[in-house]
VOBA-1610 file (N, C-alpha, C; in pm, whole numbers, padded with zeros to 5 digits, always signed):
BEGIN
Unk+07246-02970-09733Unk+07346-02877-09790Unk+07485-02910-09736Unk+07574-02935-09843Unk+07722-02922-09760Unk+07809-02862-09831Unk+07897-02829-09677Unk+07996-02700-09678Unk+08102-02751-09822Unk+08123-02623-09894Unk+08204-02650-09987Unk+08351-02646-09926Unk+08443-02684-10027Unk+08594-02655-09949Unk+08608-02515-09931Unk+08554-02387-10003Unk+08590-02287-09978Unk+08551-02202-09841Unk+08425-02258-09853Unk+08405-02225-09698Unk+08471-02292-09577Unk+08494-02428-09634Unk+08564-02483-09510Unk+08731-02362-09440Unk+08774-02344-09593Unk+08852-02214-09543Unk+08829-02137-09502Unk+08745-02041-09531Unk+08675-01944-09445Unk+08645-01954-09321Unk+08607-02040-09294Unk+08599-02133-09132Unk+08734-02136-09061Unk+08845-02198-09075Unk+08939-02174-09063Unk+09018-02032-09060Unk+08960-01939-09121Unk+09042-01829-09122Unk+09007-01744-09019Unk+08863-01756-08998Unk+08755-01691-08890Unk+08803-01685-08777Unk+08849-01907-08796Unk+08890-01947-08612Unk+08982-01906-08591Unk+09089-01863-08708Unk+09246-01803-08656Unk+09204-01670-08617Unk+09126-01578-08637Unk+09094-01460-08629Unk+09048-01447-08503Unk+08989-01527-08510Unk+08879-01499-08318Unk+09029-01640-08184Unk+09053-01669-08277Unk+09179-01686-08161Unk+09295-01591-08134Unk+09287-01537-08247Unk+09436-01433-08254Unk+09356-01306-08145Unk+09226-01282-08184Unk+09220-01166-08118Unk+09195-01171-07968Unk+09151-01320-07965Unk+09108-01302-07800Unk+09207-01383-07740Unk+09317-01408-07793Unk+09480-01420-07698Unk+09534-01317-07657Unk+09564-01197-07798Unk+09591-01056-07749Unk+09542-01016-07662Unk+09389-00963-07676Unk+09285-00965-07592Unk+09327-01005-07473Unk+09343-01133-07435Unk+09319-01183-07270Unk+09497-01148-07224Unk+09575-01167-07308Unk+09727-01123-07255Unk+09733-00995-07207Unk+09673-00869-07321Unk+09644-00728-07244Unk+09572-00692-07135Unk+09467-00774-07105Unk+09378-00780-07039Unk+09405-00820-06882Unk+09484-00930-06911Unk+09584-00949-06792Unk+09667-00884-06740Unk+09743-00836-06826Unk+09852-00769-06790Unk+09821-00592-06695Unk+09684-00604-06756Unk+09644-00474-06680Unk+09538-00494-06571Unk+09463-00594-06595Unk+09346-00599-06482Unk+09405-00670-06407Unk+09495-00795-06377Unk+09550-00855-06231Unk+09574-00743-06137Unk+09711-00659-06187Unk+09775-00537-06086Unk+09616-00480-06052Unk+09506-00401-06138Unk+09415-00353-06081Unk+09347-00410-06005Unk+09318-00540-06007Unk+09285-00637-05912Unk+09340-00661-05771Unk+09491-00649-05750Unk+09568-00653-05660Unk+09561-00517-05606Unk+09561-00366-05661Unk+09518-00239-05620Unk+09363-00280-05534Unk+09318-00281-05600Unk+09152-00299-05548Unk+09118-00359-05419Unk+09229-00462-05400Unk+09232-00564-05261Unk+09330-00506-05152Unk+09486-00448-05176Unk+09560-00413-05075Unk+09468-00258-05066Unk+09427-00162-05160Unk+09392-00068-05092Unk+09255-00037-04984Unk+09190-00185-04983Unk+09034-00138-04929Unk+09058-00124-04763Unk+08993-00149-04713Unk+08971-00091-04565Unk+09057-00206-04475Unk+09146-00165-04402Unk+09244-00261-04268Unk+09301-00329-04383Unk+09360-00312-04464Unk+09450-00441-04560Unk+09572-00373-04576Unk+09702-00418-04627Unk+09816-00361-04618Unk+09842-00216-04676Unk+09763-00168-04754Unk+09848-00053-04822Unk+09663+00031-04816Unk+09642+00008-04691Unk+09459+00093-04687Unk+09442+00229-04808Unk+09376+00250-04912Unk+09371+00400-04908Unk+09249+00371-04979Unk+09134+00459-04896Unk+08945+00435-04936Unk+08979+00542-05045Unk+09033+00644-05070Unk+09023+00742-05182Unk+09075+00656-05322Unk+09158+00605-05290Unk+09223+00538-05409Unk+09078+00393-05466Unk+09080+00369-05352Unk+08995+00245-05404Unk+08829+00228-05423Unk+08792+00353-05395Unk+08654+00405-05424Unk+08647+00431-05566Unk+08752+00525-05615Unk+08791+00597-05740Unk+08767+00450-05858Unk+08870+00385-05821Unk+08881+00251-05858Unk+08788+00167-05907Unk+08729+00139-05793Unk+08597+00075-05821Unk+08473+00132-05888Unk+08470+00276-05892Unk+08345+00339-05946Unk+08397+00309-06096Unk+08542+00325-06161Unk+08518+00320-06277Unk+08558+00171-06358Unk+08549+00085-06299Unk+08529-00081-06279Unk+08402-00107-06289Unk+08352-00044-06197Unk+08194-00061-06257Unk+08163-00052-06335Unk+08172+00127-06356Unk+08103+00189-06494Unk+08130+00115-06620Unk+08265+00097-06666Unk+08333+00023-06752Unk+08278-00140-06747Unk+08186-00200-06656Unk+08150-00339-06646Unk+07998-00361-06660Unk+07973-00247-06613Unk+07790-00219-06656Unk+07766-00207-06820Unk+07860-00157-06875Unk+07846-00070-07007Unk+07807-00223-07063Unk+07698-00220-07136Unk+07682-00376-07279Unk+07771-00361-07367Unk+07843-00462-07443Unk+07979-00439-07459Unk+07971-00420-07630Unk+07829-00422-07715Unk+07784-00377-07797Unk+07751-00245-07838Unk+07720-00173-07712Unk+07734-00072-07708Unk+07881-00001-07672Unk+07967-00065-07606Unk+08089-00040-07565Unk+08204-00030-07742Unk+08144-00118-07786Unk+08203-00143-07934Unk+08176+00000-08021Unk+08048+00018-08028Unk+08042+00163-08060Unk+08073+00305-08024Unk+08041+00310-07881Unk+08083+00415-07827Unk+08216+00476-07850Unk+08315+00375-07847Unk+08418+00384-07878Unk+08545+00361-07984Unk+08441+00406-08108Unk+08497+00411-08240Unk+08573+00469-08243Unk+08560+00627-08200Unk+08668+00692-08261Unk+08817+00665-08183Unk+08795+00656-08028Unk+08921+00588-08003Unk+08994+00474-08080Unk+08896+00320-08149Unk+08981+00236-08221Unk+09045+00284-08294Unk+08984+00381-08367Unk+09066+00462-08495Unk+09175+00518-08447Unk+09160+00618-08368Unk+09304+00672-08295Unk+09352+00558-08247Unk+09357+00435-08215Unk+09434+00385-08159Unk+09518+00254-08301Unk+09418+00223-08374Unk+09491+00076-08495Unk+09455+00144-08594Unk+09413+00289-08597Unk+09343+00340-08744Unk+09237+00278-08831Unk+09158+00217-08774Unk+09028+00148-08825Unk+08950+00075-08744Unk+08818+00090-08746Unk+08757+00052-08657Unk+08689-00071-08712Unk+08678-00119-08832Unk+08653-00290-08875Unk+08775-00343-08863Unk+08759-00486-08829Unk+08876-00545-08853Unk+08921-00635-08707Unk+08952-00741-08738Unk+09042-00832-08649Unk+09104-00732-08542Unk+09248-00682-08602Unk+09286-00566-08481Unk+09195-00474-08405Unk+09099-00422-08502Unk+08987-00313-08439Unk+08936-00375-08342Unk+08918-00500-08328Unk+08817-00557-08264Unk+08858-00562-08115Unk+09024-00588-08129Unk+09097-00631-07996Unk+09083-00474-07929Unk+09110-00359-07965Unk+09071-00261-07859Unk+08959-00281-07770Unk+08804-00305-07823Unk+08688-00280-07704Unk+08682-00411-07645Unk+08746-00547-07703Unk+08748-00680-07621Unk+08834-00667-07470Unk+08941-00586-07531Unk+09074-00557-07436Unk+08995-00444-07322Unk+08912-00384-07344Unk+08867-00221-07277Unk+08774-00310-07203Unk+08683-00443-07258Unk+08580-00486-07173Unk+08625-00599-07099Unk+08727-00602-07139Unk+08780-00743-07017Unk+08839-00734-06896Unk+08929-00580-06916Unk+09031-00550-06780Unk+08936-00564-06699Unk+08837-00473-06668Unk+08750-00454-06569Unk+08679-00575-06468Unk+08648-00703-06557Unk+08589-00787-06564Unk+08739-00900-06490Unk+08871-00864-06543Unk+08935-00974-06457Unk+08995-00867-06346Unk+08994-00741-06325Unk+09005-00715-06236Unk+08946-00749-06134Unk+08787-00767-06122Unk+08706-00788-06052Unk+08705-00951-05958Unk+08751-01043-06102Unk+08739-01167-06058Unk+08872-01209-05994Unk+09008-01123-05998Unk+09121-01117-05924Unk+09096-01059-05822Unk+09037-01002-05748Unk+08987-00913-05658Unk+08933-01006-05549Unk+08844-01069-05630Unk+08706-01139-05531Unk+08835-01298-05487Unk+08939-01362-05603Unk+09015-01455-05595Unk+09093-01433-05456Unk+09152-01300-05442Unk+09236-01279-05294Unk+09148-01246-05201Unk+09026-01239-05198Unk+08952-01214-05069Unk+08937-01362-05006Unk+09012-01509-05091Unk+08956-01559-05055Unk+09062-01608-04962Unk+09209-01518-04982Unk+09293-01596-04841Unk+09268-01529-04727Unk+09298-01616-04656Unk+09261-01599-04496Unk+09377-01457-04474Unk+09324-01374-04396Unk+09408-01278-04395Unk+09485-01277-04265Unk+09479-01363-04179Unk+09599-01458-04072Unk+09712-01492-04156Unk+09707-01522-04305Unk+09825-01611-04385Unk+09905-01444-04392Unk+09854-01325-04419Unk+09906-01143-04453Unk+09979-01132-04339Unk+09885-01169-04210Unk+09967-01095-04090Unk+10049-01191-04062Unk+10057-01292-04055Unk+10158-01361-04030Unk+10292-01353-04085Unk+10282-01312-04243Unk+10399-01241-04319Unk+10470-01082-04274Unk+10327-01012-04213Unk+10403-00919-04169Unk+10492-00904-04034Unk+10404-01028-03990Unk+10506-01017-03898Unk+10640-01100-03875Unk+10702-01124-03949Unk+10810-01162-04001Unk+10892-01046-04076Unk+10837-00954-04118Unk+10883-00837-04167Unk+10881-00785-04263Unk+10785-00906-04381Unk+10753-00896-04515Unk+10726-00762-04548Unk+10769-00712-04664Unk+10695-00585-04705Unk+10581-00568-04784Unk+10518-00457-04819Unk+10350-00480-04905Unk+10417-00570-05053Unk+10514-00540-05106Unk+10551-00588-05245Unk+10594-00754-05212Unk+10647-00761-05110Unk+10697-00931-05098Unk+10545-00992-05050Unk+10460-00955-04951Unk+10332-01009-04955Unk+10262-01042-05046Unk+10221-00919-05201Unk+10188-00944-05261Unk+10238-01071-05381Unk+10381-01049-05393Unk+10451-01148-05512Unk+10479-01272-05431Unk+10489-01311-05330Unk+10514-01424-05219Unk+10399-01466-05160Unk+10313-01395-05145Unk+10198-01475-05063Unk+10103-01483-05118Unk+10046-01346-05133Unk+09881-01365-05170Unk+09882-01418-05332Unk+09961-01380-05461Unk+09889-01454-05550Unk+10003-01572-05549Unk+10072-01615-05515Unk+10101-01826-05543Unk+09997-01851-05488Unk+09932-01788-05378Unk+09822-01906-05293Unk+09709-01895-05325Unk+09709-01817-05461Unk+09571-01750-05501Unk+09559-01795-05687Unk+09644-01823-05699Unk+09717-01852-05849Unk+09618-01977-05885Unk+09522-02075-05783Unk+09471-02146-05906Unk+09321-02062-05941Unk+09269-02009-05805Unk+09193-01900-05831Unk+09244-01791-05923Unk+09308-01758-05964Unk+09337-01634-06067Unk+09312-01699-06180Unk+09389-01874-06227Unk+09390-01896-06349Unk+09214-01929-06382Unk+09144-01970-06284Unk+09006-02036-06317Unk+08929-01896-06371Unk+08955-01767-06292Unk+08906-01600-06360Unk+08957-01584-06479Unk+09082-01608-06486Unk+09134-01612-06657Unk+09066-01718-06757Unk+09020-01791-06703Unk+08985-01923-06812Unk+08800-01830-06852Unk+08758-01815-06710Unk+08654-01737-06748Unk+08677-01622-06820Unk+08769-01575-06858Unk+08782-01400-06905Unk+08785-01448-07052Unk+08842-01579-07079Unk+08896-01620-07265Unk+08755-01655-07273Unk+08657-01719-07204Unk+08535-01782-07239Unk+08453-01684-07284Unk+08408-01538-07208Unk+08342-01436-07231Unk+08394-01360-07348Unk+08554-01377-07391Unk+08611-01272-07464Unk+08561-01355-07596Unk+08556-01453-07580Unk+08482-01601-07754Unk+08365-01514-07777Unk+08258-01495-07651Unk+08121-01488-07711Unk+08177-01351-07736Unk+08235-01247-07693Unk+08208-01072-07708Unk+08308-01093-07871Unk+08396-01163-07880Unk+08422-01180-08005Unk+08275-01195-08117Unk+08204-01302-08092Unk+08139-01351-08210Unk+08040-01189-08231Unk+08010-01146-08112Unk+07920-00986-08062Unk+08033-00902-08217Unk+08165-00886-08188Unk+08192-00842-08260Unk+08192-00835-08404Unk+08152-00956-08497Unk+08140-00950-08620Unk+08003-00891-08650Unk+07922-00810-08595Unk+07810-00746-08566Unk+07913-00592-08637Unk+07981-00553-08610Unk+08013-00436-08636Unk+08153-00453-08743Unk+08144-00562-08821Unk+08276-00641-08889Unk+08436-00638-08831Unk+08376-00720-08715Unk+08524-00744-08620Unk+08615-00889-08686Unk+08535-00934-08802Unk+08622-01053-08817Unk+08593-01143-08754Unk+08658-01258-08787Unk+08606-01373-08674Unk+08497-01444-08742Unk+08467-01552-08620Unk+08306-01648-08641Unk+08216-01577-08687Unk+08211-01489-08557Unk+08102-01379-08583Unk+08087-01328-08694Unk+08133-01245-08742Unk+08141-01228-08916Unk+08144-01300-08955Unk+08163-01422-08972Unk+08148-01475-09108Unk+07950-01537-09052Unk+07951-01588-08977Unk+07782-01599-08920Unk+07709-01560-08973Unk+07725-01384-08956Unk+07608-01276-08986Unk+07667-01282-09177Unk+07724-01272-09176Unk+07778-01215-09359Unk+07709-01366-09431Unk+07741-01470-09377Unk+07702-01630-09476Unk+07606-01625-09421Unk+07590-01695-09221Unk+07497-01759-09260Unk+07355-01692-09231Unk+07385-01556-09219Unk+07215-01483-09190Unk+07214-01364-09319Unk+07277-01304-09362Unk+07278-01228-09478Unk+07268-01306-09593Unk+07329-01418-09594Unk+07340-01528-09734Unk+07230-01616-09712Unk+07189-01642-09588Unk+07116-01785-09587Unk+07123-01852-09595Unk+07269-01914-09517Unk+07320-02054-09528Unk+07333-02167-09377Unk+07232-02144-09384Unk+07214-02228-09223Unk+07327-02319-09200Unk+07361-02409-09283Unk+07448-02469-09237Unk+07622-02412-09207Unk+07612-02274-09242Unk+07750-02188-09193Unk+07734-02145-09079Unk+07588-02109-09034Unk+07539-02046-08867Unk+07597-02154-08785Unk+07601-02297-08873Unk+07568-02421-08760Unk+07668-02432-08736Unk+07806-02434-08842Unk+07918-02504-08823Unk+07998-02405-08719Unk+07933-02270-08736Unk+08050-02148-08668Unk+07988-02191-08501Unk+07834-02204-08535Unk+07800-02257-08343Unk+07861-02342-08330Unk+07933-02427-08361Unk+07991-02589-08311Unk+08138-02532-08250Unk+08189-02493-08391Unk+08317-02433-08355Unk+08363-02363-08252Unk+08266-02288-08230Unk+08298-02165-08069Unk+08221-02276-07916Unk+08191-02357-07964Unk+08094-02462-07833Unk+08272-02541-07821Unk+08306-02594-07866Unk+08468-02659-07897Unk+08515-02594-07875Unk+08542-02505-07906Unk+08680-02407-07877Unk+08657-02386-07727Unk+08509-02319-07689Unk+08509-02284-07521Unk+08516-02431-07445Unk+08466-02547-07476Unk+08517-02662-07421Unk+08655-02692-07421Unk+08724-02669-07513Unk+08849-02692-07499Unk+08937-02547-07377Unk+08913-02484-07443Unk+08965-02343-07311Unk+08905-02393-07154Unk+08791-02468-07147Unk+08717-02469-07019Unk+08845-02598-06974Unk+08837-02725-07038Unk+08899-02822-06990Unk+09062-02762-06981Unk+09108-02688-07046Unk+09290-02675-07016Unk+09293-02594-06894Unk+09177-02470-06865Unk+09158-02357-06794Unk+09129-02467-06629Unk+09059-02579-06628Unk+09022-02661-06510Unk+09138-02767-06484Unk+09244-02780-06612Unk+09317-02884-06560Unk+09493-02788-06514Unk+09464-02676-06553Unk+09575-02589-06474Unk+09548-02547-06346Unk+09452-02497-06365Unk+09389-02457-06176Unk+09439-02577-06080Unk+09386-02716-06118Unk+09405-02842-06045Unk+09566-02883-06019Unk+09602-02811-06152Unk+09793-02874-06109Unk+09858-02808-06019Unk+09822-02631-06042Unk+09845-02508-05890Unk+09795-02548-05799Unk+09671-02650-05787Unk+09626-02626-05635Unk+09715-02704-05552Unk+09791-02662-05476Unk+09866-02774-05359Unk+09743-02840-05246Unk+09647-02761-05250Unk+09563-02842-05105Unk+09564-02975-05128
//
């Protein structure tokens, strides 16, 4: 069987779809789970800005939000997509529960990234006179920055597959078109081409995601 040109478009429109959403996706995702990440680490126990109330709170709902299956996370939280893009199918719809299941997930892996500096490199800043805000933007993430980008490269890789999860509930994307051609239609060879496509695409994210880490690392 081979792909006609029209599907070859369709293919194409999918991949712009599941790229558009899981750029948004990982940009929001960032933009909110690093800082929670950086909360999570200065507030835990003997670290610059200690507070166990703050960072208990924190972490319980990091969890909760990371335990949840993100299929079920997609549903649960319909009626918020709606209140939030006014529809819960759809490319945009989709980026709410990708965006809701990722913070958590790079919070975590920003978290575990600064545990890994030596915390001699903290006191040594403080004692120079650094403050918690110059520690954080001066020390801990440049020296942590190729570790942060290798958690980000992982956060776009997971956000591909929870994408394709999403055309399960018509999020657009590979995924939709998968389930709609090639398992509703019966066109094996559309299942095949959309598996190739997302195997490429995460190879390509894996190799740019490993050759940025390597250019930050000064060691």
């Amino acid at each position: 069987m081979v792909i006609s040109q029209d599907m070859i478009m369709l293919l194409l429109k999918a991949l712009y779809e599941t790229t558009y959403m899981v750029f948004v996706s990982t940009v929001i995702s960032g933009l909110i789970g690093i800082p929670l990440g950086v909360i999570l680490i200065v507030t835990d126990k003997n670290h610059i800005l200690e507070s166990l109330h703050i960072n208990r709170c924190l972490g319980l709902m990091v969890n909760a939000a990371r335990s949840t299956p993100f299929i079920i996370l997609m549903v649960a939280i319909i009626p918020f997509t709606r209140m939030v893009v006014g529809s819960s199918i759809g490319t945009v719809a989709a980026m709410v529960p990708l965006t809701i299941a990722a913070i958590p997930f790079v919070a975590r892996l920003v978290e575990t990234s600064l545990k890994e500096l030596e915390y001699g490199v903290i006191e040594a800043a403080q004692a120079m006179g650094a403050t918690p805000w110059q520690i954080i933007t001066r020390v801990m993430l440049p020296e942590t920055m190729p570790s942060i980008v290798a958690a980000l490269t992982n956060t776009i890789i997971n956000l591909i597959g929870y994408s394709a999860m999403a055309g399960a509930i018509g999020g657009g994307g590979l995924g939709d078109l998968a389930i709609r051609y090639g398992y509703q239609r019966f066109q094996p060879m559309v299942m095949l081409a959309t598996v190739i496509i997302l195997i490429i695409q995460v190879q390509l994210v894996q190799s740019v995601g490993d050759y940025i880490a390597r250019s930050l690392n000064k060691k």
